[in-house]
TORROGU-854644 format. One record per residue (C-alpha): residue number from 1; residue in three letters; chain; x, y, z. Coordinates in pm, 1 decimal, always signed. Layout:
N
   seq   type   mol         px         py         pz
   NUM    ALA     A          X          Y          Z
...
This chain:
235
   seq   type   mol         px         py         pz
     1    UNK     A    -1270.6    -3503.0    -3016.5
     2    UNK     A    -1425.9    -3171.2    -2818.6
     3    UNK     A    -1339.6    -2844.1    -2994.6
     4    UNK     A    -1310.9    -2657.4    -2666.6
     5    UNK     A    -1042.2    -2387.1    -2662.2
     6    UNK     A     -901.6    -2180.8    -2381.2
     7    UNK     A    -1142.8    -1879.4    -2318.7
     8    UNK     A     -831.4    -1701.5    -2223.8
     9    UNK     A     -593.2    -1787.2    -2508.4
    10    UNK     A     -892.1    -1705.0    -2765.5
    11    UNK     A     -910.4    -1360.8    -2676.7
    12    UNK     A     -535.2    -1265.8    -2635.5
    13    UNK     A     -433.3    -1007.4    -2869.5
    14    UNK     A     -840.7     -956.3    -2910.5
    15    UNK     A     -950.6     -799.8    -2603.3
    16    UNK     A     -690.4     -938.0    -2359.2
    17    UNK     A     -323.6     -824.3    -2267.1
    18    UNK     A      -53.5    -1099.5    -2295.7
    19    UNK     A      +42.4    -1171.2    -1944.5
    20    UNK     A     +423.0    -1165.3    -2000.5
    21    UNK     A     +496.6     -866.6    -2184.4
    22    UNK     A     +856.2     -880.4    -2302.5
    23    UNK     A    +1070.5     -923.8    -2658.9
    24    UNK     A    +1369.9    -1177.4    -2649.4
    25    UNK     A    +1601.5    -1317.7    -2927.1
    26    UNK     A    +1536.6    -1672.0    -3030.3
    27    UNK     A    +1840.0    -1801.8    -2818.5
    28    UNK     A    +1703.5    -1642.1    -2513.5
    29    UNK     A    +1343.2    -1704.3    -2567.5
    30    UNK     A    +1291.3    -2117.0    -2406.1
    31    UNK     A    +1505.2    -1972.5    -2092.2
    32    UNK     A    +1288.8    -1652.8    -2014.7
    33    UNK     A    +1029.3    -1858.1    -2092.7
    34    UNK     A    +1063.5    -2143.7    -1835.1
    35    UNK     A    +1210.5    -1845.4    -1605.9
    36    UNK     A     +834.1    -1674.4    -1627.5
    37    UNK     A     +676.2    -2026.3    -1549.3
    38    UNK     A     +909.7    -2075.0    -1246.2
    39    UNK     A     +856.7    -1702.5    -1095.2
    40    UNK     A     +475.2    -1748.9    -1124.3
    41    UNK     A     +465.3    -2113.8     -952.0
    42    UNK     A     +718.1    -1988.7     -703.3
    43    UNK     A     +474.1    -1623.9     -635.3
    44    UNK     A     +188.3    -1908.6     -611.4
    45    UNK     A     +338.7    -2161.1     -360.5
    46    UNK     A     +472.4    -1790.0     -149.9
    47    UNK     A     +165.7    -1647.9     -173.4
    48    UNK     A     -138.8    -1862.2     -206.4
    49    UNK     A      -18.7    -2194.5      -71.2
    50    UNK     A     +130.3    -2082.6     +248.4
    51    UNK     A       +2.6    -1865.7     +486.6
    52    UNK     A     -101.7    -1540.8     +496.8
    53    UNK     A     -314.9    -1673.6     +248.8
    54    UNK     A     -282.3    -1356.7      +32.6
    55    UNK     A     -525.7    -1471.2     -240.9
    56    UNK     A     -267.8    -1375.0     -560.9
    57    UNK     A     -526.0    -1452.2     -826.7
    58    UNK     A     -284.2    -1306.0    -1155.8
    59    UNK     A      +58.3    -1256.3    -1197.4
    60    UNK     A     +224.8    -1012.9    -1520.4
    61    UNK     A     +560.9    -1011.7    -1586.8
    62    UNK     A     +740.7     -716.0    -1809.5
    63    UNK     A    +1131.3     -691.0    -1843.6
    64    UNK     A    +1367.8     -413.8    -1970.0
    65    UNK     A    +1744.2     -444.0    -2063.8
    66    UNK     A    +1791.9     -386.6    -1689.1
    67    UNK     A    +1466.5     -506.4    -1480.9
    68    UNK     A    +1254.5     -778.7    -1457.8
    69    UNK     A     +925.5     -598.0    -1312.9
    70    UNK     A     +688.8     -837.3    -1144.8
    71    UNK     A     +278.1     -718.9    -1103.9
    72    UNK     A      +80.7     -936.4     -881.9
    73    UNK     A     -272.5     -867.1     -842.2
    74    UNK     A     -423.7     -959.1     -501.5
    75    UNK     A     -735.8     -938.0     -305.3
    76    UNK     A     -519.5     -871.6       +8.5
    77    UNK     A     -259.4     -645.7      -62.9
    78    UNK     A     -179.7     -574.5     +317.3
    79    UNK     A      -84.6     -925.5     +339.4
    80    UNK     A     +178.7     -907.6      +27.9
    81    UNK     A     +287.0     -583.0     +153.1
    82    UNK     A     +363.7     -669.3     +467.9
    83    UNK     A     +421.7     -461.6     +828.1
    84    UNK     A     +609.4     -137.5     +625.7
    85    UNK     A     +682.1     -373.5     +318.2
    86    UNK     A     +839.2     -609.9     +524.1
    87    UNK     A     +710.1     -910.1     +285.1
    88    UNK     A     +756.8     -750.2      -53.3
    89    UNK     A    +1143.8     -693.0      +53.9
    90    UNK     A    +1152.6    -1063.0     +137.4
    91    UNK     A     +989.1    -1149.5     -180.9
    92    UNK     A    +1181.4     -915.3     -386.4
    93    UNK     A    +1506.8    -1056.4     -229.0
    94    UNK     A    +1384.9    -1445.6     -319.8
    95    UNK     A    +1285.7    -1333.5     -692.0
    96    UNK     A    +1635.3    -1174.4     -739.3
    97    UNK     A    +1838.2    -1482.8     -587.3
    98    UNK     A    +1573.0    -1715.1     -835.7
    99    UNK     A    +1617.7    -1503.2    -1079.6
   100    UNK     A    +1995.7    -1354.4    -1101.5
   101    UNK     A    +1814.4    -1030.2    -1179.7
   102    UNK     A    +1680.6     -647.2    -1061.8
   103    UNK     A    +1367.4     -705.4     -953.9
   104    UNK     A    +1095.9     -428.1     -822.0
   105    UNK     A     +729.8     -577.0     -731.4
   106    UNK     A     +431.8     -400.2     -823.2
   107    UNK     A      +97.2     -455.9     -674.0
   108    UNK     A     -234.7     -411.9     -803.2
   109    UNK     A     -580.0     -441.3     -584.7
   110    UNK     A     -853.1     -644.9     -675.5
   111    UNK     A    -1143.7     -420.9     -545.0
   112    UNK     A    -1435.6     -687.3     -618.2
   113    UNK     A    -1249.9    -1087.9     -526.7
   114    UNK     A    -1668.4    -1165.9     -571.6
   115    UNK     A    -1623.6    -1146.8     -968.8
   116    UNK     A    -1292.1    -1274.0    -1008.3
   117    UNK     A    -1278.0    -1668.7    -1173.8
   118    UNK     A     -935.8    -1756.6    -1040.9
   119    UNK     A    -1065.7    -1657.2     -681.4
   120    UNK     A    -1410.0    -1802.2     -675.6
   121    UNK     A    -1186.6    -2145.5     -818.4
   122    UNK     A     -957.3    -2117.7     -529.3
   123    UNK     A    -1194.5    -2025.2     -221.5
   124    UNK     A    -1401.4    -2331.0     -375.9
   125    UNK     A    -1127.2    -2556.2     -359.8
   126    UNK     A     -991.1    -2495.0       -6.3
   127    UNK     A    -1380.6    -2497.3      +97.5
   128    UNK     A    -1346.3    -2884.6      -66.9
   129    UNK     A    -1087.3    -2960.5     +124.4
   130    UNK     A    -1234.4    -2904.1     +441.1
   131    UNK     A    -1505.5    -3127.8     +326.5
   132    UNK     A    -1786.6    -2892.2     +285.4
   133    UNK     A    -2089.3    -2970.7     +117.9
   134    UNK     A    -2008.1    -2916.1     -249.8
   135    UNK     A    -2369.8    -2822.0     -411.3
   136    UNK     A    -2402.6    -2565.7     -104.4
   137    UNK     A    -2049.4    -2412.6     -234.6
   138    UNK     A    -2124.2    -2383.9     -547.9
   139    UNK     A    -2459.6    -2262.5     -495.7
   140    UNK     A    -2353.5    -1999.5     -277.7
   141    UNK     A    -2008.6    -1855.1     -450.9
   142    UNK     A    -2239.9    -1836.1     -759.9
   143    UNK     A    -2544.4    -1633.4     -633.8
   144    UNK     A    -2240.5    -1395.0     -486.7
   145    UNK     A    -2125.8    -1333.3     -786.4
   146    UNK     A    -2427.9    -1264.8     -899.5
   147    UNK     A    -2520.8     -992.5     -614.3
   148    UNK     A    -2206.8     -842.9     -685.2
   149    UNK     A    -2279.5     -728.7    -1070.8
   150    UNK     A    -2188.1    -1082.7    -1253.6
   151    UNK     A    -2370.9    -1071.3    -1557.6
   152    UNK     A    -2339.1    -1424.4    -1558.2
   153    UNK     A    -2137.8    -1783.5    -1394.4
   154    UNK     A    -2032.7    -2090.6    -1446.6
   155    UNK     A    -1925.9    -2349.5    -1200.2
   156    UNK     A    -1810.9    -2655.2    -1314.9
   157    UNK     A    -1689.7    -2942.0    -1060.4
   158    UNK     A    -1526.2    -3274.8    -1171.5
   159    UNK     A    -1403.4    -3579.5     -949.1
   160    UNK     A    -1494.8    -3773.6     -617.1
   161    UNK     A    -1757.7    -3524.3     -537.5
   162    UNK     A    -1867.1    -3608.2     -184.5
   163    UNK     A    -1592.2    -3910.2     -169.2
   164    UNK     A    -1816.7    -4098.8     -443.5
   165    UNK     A    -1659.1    -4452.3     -578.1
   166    UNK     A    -1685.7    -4311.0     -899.5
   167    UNK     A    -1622.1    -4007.0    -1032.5
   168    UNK     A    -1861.6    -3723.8    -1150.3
   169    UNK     A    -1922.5    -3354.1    -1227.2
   170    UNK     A    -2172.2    -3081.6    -1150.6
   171    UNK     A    -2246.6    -2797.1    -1356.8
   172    UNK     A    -2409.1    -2493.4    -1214.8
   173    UNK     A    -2521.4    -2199.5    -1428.1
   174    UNK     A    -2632.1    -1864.0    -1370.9
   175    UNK     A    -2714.0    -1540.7    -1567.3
   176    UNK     A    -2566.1    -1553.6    -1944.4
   177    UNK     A    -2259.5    -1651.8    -2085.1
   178    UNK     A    -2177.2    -1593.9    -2440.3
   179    UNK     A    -1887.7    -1789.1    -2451.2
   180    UNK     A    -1815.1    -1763.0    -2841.0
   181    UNK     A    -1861.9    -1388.2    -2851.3
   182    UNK     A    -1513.4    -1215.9    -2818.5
   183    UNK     A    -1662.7     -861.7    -2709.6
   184    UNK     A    -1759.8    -1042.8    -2417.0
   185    UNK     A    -1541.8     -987.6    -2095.2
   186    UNK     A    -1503.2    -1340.9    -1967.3
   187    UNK     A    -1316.0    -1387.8    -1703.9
   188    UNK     A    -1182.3    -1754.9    -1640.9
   189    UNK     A    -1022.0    -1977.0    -1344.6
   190    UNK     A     -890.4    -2280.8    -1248.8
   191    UNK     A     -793.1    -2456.2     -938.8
   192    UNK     A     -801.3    -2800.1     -820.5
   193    UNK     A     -827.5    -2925.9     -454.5
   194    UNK     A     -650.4    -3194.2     -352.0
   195    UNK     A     -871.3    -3369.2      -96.2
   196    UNK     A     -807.6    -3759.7     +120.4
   197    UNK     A    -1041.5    -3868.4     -154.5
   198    UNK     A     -854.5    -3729.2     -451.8
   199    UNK     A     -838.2    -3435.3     -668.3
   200    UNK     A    -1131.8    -3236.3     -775.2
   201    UNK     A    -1105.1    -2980.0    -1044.3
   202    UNK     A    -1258.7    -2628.9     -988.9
   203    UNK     A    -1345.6    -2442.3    -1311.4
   204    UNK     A    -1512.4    -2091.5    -1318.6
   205    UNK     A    -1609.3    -1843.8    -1589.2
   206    UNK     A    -1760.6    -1520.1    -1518.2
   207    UNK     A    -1948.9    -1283.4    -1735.4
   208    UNK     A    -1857.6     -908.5    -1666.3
   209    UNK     A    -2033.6     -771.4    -1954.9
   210    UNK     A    -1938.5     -626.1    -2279.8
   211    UNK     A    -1624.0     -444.9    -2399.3
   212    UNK     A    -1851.8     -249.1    -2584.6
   213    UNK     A    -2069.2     -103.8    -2327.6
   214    UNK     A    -1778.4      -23.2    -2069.6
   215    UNK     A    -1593.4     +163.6    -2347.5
   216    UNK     A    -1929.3     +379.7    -2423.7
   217    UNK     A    -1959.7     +454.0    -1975.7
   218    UNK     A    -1599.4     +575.4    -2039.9
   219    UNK     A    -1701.3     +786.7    -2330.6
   220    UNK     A    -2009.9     +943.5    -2175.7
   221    UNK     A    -1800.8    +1024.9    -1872.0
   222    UNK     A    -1505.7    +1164.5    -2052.4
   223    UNK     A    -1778.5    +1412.9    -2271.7
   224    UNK     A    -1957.5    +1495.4    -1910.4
   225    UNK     A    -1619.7    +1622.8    -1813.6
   226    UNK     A    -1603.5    +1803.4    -2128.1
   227    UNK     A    -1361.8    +1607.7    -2328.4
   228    UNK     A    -1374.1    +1499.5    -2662.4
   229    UNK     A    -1549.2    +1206.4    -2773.6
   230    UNK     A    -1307.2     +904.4    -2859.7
   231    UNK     A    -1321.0     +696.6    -3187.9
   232    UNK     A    -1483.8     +369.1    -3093.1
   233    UNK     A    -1389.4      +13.9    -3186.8
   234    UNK     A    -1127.7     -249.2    -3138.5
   235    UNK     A     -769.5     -104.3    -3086.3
């Protein structure tokens, strides 16, 4: 059998954040858990499925005694917003009937969609869909990524490419990608489109870099501003 592993589940606790950040007896745990599952395929199918298109690429969840707070990170936060908030009231209200709960929506902007997995997996799939030329696709979301301070991609496509009888996958790589190295920010994405032919599934991994050298840019500009120099290492 393949000894692949989920490049996000291998770094959690590592150099990634758990995306639902809450404590819960054992009795409560299975129901907060399914309720997490069903807020962030209900945020999906609101947000990404449906127009406006908002392109919701990561959803957190953290609850209190009292709140259930739910972060959605977006490309287009005008569109989750709303006309004065008009769709995060709606959304809010929806969550809080799904839920039972108090519910407050925060929203955090994705100021480069270019380098962001889940995105590049999505705008590939709905480019699928409308029956684009696939190699072009990939060809193009990956040199973007690229131009846009990627240190490295991976595109990987698998079904009825084209409408082919038989099934088959294409692997495009760019740049490196030290997939075993957990000081490496890898960023990873997966979406599947769901064409007349059948489904295709859309994975993406993007190198950002290392941990390492974005903790010593933050160092050299905290001592520029006169601050003292952190302790470096894995906290």
């Amino acid at each position: 059998m393949g000894q692949k592993t989920h490049p996000f589940g291998f770094r959690v606790g590592i150099t990634e954040a758990h995306k639902s950040r809450w404590y819960a007896p054992k009795a409560l745990y299975g129901e907060l858990l399914v309720e997490d599952f069903r807020i962030r395929e209900f945020v999906d199918k609101r947000m990404n499925r449906t127009p406006p298109f908002a392109a919701v690429s990561d959803i957190h969840i953290e609850r209190t005694r009292e709140e259930l707070k739910v972060i959605i990170k977006t490309a287009r936060p005008g569109l989750v917003i709303g006309p004065k908030g008009a769709e995060v009231d709606k959304l809010t209200e929806e969550l809080q009937y799904l839920t039972g709960r108090k519910v407050s929506i925060g929203i955090l902007e994705i100021k480069n969609p270019d380098t962001n997995a889940q995105l590049i997996a999505e705008g590939i799939s709905e480019q699928l869909k409308k029956r684009a030329s696939f190699r072009r696709v990939v060809k193009q979301r990956a040199e973007a990524a690229m131009q846009n301070g990627a240190k490295g991609v991976r595109i990987l496509l698998g079904g009825r490419l084209g409408g082919a009888e038989m099934s088959r996958t294409l692997d495009t790589r760019m740049g490196s990608l030290p997939l075993s190295t957990l000081q490496a920010n890898i960023d990873y994405g997966f979406a599947e489109s769901f064409t007349t032919y059948g489904a295709i599934g859309v994975k993406v991994w993007v190198c950002r870099g290392m941990y390492t050298e974005e903790q010593s840019e933050e160092e050299g500009q905290s001592r520029a501003a006169g601050a003292r120099p952190r302790a470096r290492g894995r906290r």
